[in-house]
DRENDO-1510 file (C-alpha; in Angstrom, 1 decimal, always signed):
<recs>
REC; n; res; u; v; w
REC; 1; UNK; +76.9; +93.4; +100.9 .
REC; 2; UNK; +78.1; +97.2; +100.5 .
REC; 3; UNK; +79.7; +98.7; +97.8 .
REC; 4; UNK; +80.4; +102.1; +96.8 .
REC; 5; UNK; +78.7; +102.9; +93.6 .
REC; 6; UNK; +78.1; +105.3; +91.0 .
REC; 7; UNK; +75.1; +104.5; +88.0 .
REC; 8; UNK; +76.4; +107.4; +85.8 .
REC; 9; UNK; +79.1; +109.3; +85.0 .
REC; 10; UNK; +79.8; +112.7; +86.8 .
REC; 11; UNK; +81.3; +114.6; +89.7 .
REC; 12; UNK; +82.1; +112.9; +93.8 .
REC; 13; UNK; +78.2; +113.2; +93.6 .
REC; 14; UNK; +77.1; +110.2; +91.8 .
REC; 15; UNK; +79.3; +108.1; +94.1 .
REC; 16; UNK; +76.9; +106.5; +96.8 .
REC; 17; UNK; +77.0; +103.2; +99.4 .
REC; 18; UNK; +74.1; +100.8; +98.1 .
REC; 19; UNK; +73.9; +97.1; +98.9 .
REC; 20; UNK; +74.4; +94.9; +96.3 .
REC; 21; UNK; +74.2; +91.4; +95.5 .
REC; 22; UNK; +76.9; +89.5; +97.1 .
REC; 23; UNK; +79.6; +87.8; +94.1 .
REC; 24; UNK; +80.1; +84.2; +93.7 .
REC; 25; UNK; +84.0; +82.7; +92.8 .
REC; 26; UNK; +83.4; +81.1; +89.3 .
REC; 27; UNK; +86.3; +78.4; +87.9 .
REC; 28; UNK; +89.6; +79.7; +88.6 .
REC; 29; UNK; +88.6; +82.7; +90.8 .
REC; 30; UNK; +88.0; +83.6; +94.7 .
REC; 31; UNK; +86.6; +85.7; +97.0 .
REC; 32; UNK; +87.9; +88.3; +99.1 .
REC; 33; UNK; +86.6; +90.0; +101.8 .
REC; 34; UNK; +87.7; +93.3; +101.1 .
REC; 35; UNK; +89.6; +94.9; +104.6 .
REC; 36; UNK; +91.5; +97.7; +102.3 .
REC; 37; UNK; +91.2; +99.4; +99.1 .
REC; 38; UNK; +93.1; +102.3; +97.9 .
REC; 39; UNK; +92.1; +104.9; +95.4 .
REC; 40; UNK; +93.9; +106.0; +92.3 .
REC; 41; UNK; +93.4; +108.7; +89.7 .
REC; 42; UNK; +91.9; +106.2; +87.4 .
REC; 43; UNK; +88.8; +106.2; +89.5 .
REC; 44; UNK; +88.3; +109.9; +89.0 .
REC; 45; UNK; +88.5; +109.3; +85.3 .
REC; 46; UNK; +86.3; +106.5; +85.3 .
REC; 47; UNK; +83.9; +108.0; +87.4 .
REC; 48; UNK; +84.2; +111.4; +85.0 .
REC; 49; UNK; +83.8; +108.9; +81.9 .
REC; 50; UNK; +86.2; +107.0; +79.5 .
REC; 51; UNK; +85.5; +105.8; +76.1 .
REC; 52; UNK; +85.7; +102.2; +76.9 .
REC; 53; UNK; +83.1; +99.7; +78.4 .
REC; 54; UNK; +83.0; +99.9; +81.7 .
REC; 55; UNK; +80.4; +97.9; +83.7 .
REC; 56; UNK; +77.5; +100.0; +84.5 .
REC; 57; UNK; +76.5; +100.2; +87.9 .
REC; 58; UNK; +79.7; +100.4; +88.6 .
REC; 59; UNK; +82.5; +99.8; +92.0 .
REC; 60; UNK; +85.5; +101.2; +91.6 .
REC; 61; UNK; +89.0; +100.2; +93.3 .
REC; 62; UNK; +91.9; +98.6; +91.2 .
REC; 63; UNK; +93.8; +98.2; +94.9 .
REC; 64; UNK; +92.4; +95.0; +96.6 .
REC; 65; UNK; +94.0; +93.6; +99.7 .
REC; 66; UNK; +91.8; +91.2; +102.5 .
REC; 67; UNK; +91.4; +87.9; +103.4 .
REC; 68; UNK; +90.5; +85.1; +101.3 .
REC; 69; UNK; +86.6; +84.3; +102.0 .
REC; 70; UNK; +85.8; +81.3; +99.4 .
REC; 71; UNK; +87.4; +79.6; +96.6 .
REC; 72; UNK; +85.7; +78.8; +92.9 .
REC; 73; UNK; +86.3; +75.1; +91.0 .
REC; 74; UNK; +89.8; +74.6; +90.3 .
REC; 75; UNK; +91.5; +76.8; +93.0 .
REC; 76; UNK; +93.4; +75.0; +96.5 .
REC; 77; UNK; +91.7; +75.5; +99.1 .
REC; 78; UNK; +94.6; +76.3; +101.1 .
REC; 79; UNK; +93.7; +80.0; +99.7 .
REC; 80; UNK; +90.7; +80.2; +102.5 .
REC; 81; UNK; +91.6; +82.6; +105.1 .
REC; 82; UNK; +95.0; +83.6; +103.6 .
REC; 83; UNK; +95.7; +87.6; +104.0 .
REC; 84; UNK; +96.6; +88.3; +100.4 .
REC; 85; UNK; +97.0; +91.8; +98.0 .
REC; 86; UNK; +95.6; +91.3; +94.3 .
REC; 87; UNK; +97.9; +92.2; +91.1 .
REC; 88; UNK; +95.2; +94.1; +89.4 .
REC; 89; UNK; +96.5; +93.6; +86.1 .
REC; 90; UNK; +95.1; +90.6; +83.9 .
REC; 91; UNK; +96.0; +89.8; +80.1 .
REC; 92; UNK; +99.4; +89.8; +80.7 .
REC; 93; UNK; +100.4; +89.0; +77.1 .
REC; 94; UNK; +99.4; +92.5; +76.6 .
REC; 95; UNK; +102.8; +93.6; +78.0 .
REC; 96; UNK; +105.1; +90.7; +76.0 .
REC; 97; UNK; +105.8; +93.4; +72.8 .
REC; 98; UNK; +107.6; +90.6; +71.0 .
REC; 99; UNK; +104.6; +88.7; +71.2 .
REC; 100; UNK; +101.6; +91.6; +71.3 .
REC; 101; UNK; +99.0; +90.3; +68.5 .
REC; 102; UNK; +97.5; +94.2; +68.3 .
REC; 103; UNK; +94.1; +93.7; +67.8 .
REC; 104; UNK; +93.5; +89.9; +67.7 .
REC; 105; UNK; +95.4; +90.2; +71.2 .
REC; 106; UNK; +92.8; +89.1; +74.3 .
REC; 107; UNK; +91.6; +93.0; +75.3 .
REC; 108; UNK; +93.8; +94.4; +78.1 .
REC; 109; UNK; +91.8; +93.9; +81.7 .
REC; 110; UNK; +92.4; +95.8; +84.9 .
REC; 111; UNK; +90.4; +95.0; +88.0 .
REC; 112; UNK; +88.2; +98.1; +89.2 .
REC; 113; UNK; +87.9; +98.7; +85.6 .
REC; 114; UNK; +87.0; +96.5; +83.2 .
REC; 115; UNK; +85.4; +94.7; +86.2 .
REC; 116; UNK; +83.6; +95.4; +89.4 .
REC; 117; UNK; +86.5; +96.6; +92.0 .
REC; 118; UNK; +87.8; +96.3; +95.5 .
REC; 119; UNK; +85.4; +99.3; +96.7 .
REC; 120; UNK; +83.2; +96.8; +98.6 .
REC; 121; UNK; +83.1; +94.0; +101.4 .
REC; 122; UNK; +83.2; +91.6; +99.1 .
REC; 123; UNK; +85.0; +91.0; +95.4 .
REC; 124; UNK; +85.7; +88.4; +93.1 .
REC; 125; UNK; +89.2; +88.0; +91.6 .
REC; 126; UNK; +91.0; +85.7; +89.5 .
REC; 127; UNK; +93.0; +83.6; +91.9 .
REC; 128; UNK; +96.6; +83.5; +89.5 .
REC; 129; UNK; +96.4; +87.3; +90.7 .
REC; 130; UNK; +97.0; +86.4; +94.5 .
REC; 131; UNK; +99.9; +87.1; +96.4 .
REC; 132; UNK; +100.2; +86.6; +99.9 .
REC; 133; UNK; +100.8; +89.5; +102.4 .
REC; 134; UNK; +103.3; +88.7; +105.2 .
REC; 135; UNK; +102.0; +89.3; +108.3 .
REC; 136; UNK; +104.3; +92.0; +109.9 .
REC; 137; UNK; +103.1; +94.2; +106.3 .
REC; 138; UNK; +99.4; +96.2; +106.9 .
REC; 139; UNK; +97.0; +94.9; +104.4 .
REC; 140; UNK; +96.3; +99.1; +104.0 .
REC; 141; UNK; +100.2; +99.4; +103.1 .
REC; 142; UNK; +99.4; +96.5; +100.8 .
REC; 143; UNK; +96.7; +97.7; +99.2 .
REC; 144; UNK; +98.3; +101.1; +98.8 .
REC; 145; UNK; +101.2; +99.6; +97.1 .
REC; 146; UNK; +99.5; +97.7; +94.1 .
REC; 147; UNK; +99.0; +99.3; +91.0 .
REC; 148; UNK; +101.0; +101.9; +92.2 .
REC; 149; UNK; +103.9; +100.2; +92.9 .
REC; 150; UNK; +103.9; +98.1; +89.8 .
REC; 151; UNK; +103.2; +101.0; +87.4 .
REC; 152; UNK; +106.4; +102.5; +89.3 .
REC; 153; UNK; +108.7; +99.5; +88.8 .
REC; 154; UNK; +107.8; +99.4; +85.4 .
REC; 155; UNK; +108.4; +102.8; +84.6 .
REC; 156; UNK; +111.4; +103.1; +86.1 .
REC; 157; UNK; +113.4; +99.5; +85.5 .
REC; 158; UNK; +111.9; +97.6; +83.1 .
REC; 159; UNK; +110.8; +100.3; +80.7 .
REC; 160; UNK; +113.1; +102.9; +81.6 .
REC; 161; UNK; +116.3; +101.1; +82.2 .
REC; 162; UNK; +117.4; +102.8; +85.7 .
REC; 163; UNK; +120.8; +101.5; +86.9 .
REC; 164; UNK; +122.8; +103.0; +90.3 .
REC; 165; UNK; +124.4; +106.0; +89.6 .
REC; 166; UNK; +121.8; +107.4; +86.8 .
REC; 167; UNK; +120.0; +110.7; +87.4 .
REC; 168; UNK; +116.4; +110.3; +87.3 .
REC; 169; UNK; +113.7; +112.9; +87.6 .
REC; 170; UNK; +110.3; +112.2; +88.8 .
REC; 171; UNK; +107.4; +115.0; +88.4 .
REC; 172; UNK; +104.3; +115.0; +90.3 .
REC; 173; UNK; +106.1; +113.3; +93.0 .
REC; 174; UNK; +103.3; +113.6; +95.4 .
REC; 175; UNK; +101.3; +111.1; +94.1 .
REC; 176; UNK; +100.4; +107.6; +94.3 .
REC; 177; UNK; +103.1; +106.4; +91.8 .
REC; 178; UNK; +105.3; +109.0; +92.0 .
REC; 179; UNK; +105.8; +108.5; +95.7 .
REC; 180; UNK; +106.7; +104.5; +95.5 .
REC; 181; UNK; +108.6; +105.5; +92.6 .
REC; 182; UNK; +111.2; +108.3; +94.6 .
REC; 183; UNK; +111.9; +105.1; +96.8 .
REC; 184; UNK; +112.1; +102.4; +94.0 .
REC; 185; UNK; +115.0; +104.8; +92.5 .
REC; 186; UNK; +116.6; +105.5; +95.8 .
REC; 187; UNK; +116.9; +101.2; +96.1 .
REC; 188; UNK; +118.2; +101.0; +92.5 .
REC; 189; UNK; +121.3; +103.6; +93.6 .
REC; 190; UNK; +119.7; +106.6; +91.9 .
REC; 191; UNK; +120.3; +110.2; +92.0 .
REC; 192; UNK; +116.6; +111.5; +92.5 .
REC; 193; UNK; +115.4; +114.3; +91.3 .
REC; 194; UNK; +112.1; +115.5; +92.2 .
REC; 195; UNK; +109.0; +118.6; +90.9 .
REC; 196; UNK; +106.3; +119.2; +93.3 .
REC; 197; UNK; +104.6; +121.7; +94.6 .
REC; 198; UNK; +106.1; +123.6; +97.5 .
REC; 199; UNK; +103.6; +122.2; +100.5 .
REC; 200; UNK; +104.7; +119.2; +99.6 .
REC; 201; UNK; +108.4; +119.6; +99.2 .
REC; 202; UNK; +109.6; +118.8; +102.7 .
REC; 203; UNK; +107.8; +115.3; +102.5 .
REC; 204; UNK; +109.6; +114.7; +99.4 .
REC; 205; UNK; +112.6; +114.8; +100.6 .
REC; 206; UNK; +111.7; +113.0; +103.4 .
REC; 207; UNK; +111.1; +110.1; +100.8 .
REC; 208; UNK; +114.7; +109.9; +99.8 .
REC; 209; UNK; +114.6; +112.7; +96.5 .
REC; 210; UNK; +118.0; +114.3; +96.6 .
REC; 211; UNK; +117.1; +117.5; +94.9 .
REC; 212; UNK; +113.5; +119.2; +94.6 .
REC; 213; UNK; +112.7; +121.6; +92.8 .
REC; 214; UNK; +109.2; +123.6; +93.2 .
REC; 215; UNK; +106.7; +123.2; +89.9 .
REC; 216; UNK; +105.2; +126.7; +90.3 .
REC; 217; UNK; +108.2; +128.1; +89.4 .
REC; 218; UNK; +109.3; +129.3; +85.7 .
REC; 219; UNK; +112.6; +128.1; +85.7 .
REC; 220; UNK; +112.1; +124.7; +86.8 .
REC; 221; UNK; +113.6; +123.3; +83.9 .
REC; 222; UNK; +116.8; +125.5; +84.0 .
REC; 223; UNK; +117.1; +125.0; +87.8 .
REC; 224; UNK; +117.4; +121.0; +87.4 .
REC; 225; UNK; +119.7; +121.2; +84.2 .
REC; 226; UNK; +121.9; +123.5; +86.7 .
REC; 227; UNK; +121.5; +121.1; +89.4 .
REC; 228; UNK; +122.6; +118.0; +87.1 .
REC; 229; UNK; +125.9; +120.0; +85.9 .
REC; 230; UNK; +124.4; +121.0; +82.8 .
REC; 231; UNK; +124.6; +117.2; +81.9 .
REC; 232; UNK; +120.8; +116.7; +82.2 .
REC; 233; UNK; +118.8; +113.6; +84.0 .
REC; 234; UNK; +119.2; +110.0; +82.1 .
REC; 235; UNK; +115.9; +109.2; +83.0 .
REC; 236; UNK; +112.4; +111.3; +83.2 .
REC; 237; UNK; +109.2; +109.0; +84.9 .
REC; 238; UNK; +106.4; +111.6; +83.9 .
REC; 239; UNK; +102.9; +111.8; +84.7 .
REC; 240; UNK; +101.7; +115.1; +83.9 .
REC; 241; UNK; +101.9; +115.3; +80.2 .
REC; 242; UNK; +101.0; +118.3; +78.1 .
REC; 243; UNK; +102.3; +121.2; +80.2 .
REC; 244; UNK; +105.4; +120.1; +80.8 .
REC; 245; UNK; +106.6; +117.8; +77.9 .
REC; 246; UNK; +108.3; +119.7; +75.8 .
REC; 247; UNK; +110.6; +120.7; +78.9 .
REC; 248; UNK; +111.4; +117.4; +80.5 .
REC; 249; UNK; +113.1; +116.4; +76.5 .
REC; 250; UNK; +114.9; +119.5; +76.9 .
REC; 251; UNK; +116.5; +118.6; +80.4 .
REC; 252; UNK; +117.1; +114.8; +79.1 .
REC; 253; UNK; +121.3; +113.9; +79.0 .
REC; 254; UNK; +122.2; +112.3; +75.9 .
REC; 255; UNK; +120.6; +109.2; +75.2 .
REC; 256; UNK; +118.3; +109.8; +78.1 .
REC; 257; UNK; +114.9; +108.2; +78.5 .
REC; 258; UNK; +111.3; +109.9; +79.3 .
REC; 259; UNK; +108.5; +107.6; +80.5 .
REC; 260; UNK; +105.4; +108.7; +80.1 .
REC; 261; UNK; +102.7; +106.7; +82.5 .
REC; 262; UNK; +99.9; +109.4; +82.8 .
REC; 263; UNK; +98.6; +112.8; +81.4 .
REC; 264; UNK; +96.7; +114.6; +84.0 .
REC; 265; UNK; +97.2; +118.0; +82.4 .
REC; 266; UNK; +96.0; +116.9; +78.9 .
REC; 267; UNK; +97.0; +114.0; +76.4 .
REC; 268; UNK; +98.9; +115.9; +73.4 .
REC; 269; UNK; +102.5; +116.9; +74.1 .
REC; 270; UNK; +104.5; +119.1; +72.2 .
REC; 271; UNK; +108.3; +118.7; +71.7 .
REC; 272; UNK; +111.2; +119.9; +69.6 .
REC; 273; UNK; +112.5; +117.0; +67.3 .
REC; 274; UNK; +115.8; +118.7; +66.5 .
REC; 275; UNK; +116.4; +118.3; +70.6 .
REC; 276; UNK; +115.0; +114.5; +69.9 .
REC; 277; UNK; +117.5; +113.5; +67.3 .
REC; 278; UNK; +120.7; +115.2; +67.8 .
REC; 279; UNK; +120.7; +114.1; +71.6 .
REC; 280; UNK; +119.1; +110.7; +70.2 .
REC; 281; UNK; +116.8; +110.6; +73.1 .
REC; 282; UNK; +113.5; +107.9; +73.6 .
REC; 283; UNK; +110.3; +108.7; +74.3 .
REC; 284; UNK; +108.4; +105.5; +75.8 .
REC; 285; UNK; +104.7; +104.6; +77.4 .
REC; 286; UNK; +104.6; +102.5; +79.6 .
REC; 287; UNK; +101.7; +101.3; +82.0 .
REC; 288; UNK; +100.9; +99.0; +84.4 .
REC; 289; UNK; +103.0; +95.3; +84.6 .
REC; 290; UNK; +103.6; +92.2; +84.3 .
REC; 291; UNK; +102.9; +89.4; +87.2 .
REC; 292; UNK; +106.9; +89.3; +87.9 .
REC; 293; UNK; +107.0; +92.9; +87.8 .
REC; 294; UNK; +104.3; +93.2; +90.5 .
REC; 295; UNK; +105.6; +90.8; +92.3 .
REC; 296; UNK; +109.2; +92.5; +92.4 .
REC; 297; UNK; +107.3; +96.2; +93.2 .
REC; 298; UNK; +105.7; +94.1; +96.2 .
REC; 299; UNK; +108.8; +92.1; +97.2 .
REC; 300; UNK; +110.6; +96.1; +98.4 .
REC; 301; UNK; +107.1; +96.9; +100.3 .
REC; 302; UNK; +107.2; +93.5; +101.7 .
REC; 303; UNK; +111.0; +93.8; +102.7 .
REC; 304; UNK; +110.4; +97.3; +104.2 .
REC; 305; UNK; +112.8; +99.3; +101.8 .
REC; 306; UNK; +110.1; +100.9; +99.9 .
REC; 307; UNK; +106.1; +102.5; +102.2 .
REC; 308; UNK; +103.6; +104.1; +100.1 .
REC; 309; UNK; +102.2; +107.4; +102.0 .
REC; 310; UNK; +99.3; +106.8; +103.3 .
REC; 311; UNK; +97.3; +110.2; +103.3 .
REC; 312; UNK; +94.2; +109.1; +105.1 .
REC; 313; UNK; +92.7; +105.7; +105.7 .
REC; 314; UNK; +88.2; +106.1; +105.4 .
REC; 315; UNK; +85.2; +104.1; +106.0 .
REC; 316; UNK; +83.8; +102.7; +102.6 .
REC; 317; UNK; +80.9; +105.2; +103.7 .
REC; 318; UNK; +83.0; +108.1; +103.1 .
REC; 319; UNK; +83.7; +107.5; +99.6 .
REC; 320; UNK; +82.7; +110.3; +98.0 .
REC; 321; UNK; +84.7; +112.1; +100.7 .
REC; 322; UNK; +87.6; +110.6; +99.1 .
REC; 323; UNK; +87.0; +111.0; +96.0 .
REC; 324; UNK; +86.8; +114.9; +96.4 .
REC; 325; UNK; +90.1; +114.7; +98.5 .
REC; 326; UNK; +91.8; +113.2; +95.8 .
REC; 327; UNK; +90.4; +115.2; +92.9 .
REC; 328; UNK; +91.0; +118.5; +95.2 .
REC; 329; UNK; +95.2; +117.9; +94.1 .
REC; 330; UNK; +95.8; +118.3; +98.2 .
REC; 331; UNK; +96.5; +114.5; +98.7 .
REC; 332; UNK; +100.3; +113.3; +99.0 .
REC; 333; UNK; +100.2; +109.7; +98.4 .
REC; 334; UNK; +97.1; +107.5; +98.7 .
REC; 335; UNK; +93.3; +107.4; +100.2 .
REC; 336; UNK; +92.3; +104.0; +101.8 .
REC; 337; UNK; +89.0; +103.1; +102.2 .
REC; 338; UNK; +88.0; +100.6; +104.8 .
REC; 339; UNK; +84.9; +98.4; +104.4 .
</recs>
């Protein structure tokens, strides 16, 4: 079969369409044949390097959606030829906090990862992580929607706690997450508030955000406390990290909440802990989900109420195209590549 495959780590240009030995379902698993995979800033950084194991030659693509081609011992066989999307998420326990055993827990496992990904005809997945795609939804909307989608619903409702009628800013809102997220909010009753750049402003707001402001300029931060009544946003769903940290605290209501899922302008973040106590504000990570969290993201892209942007759909040959598109910053919402 094809894949799309990179042997070391480095720029778009270690990313190349080989064939590969074709993967067989073991006990409890199946096989998909790929028809769309989606890509996601965590291939960029796995394809830059992490310091973690990561299977070496490696296919990327955490966002699996096709057709169910073969089943391993164990799993019905009423799977075969189902259209289905893949929670890429395994180790749930990971997310129980109550229950989290630290470092005697089973390690933390996302598909695309930790594993050989969707970026291929053909992938193996553990079959608990299947969930069946009506057929009215696109499997390219599915696979869109996946890690995405769940990393949103847990930012925003089970982490941060968004109810109807709370004011919630979301920053980078052009991307993957930050897109399904703008909708999530606008389903939970939300006020949205949103911090992009301006070419990217008037699809924003075509998303649902009630206010945008424009990242690129100084007084961002002022312009959104303004905008809130000088009463700030109860909830921050943040991305970007280090460069503007210390800002999104300082716009935060009273007893506000910022969620931090990402840190794509560096991983240290600077803020004012006199701002952090007397306004007894939480600061919270959150990542990922659990399989009824993905299954709740899904059930709003299923139902129609909630569309991941789809900036471009690709052949799997042009995936070092995408790559570059989406390490360029010009991409609002997702790539899709198409075996």
């Amino acid at each position: 079969m094809l894949a799309a495959v990179f042997h070391e780590n480095g720029g778009p240009e270690v990313v190349g369409i080989e064939e590969v030995e074709m993967p067989r379902p073991g006990p409890g698993e199946v096989l998909v044949r790929v028809e769309a995979s989606s890509l996601n800033h965590l291939d960029l950084w796995l394809r830059r390097g992490l310091p973690i194991d990561v299977p070496m030659p490696h296919i990327g693509g955490s966002d699996i959606a096709g057709v169910v081609a073969d089943t391993g011992h164990g799993v019905e066989r009423t799977w075969q030829g189902k259209r289905v999307v893949v929670d890429p998420s395994v180790a749930y326990h990971w997310y129980d906090l109550a229950r989290w055993d630290g470092p005697k827990a089973q390690p933390y496992t996302v598909l695309g990862e930790h594993t050989q990904g969707g970026f291929a005809q053909y992938c193996v997945v553990p079959a608990a992580n299947l969930v069946e795609v009506p057929r009215d939804v696109s499997l390219e909307t599915a696979a869109a929607a996946a890690l995405a989608g769940v990393t949103a619903w847990r930012g925003l409702i089970s982490r941060g706690g968004l109810t109807a009628g709370q004011r919630v800013l979301v920053t980078g809102a052009s991307g993957g997450v930050s897109t399904l997220a703008i909708q999530y909010a606008k389903a939970a009753g939300a006020e949205v508030y949103a911090l992009t750049s301006p070419k990217f402003a008037k699809a924003v707001r075509e998303l649902g955000a009630d206010h945008v402001f424009d990242r690129t300029v100084p007084s961002w931060s002022r312009d959104v406390y303004r905008a809130t009544g000088k009463r700030g946003v109860d909830l921050c769903l943040d991305s970007v990290g280090k460069v503007l940290f210390g800002q999104l605290v300082r716009i935060l209501a009273v007893g506000g909440r910022l969620v931090c899922f990402g840190a794509t302008t560096g991983h240290e973040g600077a803020i004012d802990l006199r701002v952090l106590f007397w306004r007894q504000l939480s600061v919270m990570g959150s990542t990922m989900g659990t399989p009824a969290e993905f299954r709740a993201a899904m059930h709003h892209v299923f139902a129609g109420s909630v569309t991941p942007p789809i900036h471009e759909v690709l052949p799997l040959a042009e995936a070092r195209k995408a790559h570059e598109m989406l390490e360029s910053g010009q991409v609002f919402g997702k790539i899709v590549l198409r075996p």
